[in-house]
C-alpha positions in Angstrom: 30.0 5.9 28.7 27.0 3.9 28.4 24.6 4.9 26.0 20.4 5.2 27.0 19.5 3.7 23.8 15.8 4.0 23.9 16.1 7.5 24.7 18.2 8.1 21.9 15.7 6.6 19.4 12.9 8.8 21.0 15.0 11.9 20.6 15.7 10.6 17.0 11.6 10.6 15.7 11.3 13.4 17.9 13.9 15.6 16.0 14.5 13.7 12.5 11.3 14.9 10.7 12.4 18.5 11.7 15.5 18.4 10.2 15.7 19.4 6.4 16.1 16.1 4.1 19.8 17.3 3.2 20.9 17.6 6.2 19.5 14.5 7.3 21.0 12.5 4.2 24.7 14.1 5.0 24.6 13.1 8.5 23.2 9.4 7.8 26.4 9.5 5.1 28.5 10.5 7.6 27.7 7.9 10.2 27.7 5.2 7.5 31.2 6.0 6.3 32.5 6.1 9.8 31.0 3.2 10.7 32.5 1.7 7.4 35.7 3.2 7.9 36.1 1.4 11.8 35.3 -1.7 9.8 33.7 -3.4 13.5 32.1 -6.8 13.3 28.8 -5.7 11.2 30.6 -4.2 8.4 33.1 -7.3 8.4 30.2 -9.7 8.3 28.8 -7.6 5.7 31.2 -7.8 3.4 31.7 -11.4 3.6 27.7 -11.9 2.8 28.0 -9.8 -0.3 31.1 -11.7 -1.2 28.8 -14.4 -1.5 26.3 -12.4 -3.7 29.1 -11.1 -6.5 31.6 -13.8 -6.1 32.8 -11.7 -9.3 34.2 -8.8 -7.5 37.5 -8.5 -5.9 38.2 -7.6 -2.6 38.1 -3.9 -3.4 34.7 -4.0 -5.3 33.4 -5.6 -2.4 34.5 -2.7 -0.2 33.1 0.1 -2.4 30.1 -2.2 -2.1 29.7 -3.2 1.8 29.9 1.5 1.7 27.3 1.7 -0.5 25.7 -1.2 1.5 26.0 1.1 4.4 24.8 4.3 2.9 22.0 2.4 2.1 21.3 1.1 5.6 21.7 4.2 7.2 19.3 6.0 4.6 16.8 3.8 6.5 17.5 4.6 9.5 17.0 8.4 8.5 13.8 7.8 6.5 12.2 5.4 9.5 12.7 8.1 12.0 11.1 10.8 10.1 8.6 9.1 8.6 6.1 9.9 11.2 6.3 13.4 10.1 5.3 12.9 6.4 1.8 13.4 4.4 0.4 10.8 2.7 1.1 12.8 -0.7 4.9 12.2 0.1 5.1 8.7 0.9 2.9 8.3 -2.2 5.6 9.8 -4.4 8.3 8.0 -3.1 7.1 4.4 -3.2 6.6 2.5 -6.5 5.2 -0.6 -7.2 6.0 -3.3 -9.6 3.4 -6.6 -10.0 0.8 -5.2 -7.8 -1.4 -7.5 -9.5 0.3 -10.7 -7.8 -1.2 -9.6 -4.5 -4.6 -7.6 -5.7 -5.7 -11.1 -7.2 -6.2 -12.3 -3.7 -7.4 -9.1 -1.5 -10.1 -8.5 -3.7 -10.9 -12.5 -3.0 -11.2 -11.6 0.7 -7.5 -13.4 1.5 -5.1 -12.3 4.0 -1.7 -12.5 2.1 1.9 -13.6 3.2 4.9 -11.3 2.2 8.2 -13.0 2.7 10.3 -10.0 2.9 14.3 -10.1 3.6 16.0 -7.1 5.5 16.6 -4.7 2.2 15.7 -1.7 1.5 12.8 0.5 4.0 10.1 -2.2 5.5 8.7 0.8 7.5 8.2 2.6 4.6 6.7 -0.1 2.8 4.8 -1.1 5.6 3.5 2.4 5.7 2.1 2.6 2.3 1.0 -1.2 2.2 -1.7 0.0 4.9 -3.3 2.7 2.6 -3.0 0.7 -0.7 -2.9 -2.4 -0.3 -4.8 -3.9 3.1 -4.2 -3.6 6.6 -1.0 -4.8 7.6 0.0 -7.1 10.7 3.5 -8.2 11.6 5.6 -9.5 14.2 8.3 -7.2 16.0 10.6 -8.8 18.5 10.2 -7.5 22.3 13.3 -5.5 23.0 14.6 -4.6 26.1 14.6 -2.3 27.7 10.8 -2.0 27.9 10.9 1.7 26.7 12.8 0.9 23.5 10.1 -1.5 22.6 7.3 0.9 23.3 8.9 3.7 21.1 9.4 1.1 17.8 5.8 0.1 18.9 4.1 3.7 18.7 5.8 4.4 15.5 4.9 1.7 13.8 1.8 1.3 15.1 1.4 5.3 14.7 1.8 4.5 10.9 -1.1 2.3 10.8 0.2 -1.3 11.3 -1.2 -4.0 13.7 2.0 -5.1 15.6 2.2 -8.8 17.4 5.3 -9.0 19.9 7.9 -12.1 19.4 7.9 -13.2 23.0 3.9 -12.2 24.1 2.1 -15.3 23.7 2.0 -18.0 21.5 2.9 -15.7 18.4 2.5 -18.3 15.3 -1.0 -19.2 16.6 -1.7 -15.6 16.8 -0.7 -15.3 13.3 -2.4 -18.4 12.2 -5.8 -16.4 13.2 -5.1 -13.2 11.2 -3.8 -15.7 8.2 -7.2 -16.9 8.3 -9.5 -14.0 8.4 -9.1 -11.2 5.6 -8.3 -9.5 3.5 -5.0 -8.0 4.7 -1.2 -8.7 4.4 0.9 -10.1 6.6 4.7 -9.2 6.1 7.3 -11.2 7.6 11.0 -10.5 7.3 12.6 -14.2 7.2 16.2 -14.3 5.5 17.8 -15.0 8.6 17.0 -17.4 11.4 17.1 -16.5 14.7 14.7 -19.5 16.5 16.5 -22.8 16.3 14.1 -23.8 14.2 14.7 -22.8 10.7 15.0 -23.8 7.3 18.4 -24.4 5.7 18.2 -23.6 2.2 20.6 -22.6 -1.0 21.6 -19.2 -1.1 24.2 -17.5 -3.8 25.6 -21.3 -4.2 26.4 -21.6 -0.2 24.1 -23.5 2.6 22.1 -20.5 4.8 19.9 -20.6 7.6 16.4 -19.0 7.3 13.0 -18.1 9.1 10.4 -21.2 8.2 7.4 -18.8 9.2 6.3 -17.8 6.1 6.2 -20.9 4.5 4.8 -22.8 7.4 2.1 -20.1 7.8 1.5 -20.3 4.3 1.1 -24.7 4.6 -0.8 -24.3 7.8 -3.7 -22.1 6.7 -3.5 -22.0 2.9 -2.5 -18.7 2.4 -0.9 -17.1 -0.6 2.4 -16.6 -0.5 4.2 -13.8 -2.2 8.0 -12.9 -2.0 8.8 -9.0 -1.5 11.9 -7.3 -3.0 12.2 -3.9 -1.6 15.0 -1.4 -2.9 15.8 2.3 -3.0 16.1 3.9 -6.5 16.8 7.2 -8.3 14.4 9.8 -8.5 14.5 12.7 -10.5 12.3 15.4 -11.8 9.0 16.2 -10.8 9.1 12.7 -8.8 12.1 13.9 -6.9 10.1 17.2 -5.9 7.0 15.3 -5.1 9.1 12.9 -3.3 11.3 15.5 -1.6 13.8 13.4 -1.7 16.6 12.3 -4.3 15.4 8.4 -3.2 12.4 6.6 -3.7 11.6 3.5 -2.6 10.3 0.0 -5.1 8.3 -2.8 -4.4 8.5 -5.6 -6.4 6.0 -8.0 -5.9 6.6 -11.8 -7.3 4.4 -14.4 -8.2 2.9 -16.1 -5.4 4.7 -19.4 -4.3 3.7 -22.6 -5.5 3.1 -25.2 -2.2 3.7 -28.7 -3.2 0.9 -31.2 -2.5 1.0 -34.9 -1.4 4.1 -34.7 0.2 5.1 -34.6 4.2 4.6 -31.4 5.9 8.3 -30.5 6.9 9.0 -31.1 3.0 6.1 -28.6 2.2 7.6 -26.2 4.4 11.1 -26.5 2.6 10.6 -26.7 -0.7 8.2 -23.6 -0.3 10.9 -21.7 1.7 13.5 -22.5 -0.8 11.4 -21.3 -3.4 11.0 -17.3 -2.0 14.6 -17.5 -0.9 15.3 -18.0 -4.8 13.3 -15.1 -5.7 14.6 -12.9 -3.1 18.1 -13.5 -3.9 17.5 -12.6 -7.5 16.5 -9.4 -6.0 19.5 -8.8 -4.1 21.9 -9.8 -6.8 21.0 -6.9 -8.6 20.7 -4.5 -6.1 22.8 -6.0 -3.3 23.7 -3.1 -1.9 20.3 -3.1 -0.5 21.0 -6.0 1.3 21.2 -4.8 5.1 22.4 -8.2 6.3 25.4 -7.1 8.8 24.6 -10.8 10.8 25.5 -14.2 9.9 23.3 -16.3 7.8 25.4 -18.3 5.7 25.9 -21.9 7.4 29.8 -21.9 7.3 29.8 -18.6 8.9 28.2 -19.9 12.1 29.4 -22.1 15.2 30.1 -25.6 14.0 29.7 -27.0 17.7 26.2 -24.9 18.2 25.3 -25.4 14.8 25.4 -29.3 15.1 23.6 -28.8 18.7 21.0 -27.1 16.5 20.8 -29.7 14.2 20.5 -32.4 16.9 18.0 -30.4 18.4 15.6 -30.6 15.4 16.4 -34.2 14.7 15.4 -35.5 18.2 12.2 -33.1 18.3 10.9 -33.2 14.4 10.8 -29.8 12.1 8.5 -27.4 10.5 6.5 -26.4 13.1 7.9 -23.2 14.2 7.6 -21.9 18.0 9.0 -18.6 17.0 8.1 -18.0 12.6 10.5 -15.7 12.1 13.1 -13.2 12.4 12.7 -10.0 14.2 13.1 -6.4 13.1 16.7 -6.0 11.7 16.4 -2.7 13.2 15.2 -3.5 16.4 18.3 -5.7 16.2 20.8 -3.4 16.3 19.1 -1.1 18.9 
């Protein structure tokens, strides 16, 4: 039986922020250990992936992990589709954030700011409380189809206060160019895996991987600050967990922004810059890996050698580090 997907996700931010948090925690446990327990391609790949991250664990560690992993990913789903639904009180007490400063230093100069983000912990969330702290927030989401999918991801997140530019309408990198250049405001782009042909291939976890060069070429191409994003769920107890009504709160950690080299070629600009946020995003997901909702391939040797070296031709015979499509789209739109 084939599935209407986008009318499941409408019923799912129709319903979600009616149903009573524990209830909507057991059943996003529930679906993430069954989907664990068939053990399909996603979970597979994601158990490889954080292989890579705690080379350490053996091969029953990494299981308890890739479950956790999925308890985590599904607690996202949950939260995204009742978000809608909750005051600005509550997504207050469930987000905390950790070097603020490393982004404040440039809105209050009037500068739009570049958030490398990777696909860990809530975005939407994040996203959702960026717009009322921080500045007004723009990002790229890719255009699914069917058509009605893409309009229901686009009224929630637009619903939630964030400018949304569609992977597909236009000439998107040009588009973000503009934004990049006016201010202030942030402009988060999740870029840990590559899904345009026309990435970077940096170091990851001691393996070769394949990422988005949007945020580092954005950052080259207008000057831009460029600040790497760690988002993870933690603990809450206490008067935050009331406040929150949640047991889970959400953390922002905000690194210093990237230093872009000078009097080198552009291409290199663009990849020592992207290899320097992929470093500070995997120190992120070393300690909380489980955050880590990479069920795709991004490691190199995980890919098709044949494509892969068509790839590689590819960018040889047409140069690099100018990005027709800067990033990668919404894991969750993904997976839809």
């Amino acid at each position: 039986m084939k599935v209407d997907v986008a009318r499941a996700y409408a019923t799912a931010w129709r319903v979600a922020g009616h149903v009573p948090g524990p209830v909507l925690r057991f059943a996003g446990n529930v679906a993430a250990d069954v989907t664990w327990l068939l053990r399909r391609g996603g979970v597979r790949q994601l158990e490889k992936n954080l292989a890579r991250v705690r080379p350490e664990l053996d091969g029953r560690a990494v299981r308890r992990l890739s479950r956790a992993g999925m308890r985590s990913y599904m607690r996202y789903f949950g939260e995204a589709f009742a978000l809608s639904t909750w005051s600005h009180e509550r997504i207050d007490a469930r987000v905390r954030a950790v070097g603020r400063e490393n982004v404040d230093v440039h809105l209050v100069e009037g500068r739009q700011v570049i958030l490398a983000l990777g696909h860990c912990g809530n975005w939407d969330l994040a996203g959702a409380w960026a717009e009322r702290h921080l500045s007004h927030v723009t990002t790229v989401a890719e255009r699914l189809k069917p058509e009605e999918l893409f309009q229901e991801f686009l009224r929630f997140r637009e619903g939630v206060g964030m400018r949304i530019i569609a992977l597909g309408d236009g000439d998107v990198f040009r588009e973000l160019v503009r934004t990049a250049r006016t201010g202030p405001g942030v402009l988060p782009l999740l870029a840990d895996r590559d899904l345009t042909a026309r990435g970077v291939e940096v170091d990851l976890f001691g393996h070769r991987a394949r990422v988005a060069a949007g945020p580092a070429a954005l950052a080259v191409t207008t000057g831009a600050p460029l600040v790497t994003t760690w988002i993870h769920h933690e603990r809450l107890r206490g008067a935050a967990r009331r406040a929150a009504g949640s047991p889970w709160g959400l953390v922002l950690e905000f690194s210093p922004a990237v230093a872009v080299p000078d009097g080198v070629p552009r291409a290199e600009r663009v990849r020592v810059a992207t290899q320097a946020w992929v470093d500070q995003l995997a120190d992120g997901i070393h300690r909380r890996p489980q955050d880590w909702h990479m069920l795709q391939k991004v490691f190199v040797e995980d890919l098709d050698a044949e494509r892969y070296a068509a790839t590689l031709a590819r960018e040889s015979a047409t140069g690099a580090g100018a990005p027709a499509a800067p990033l990668a789209p919404d894991a969750a739109a993904e997976r839809a």
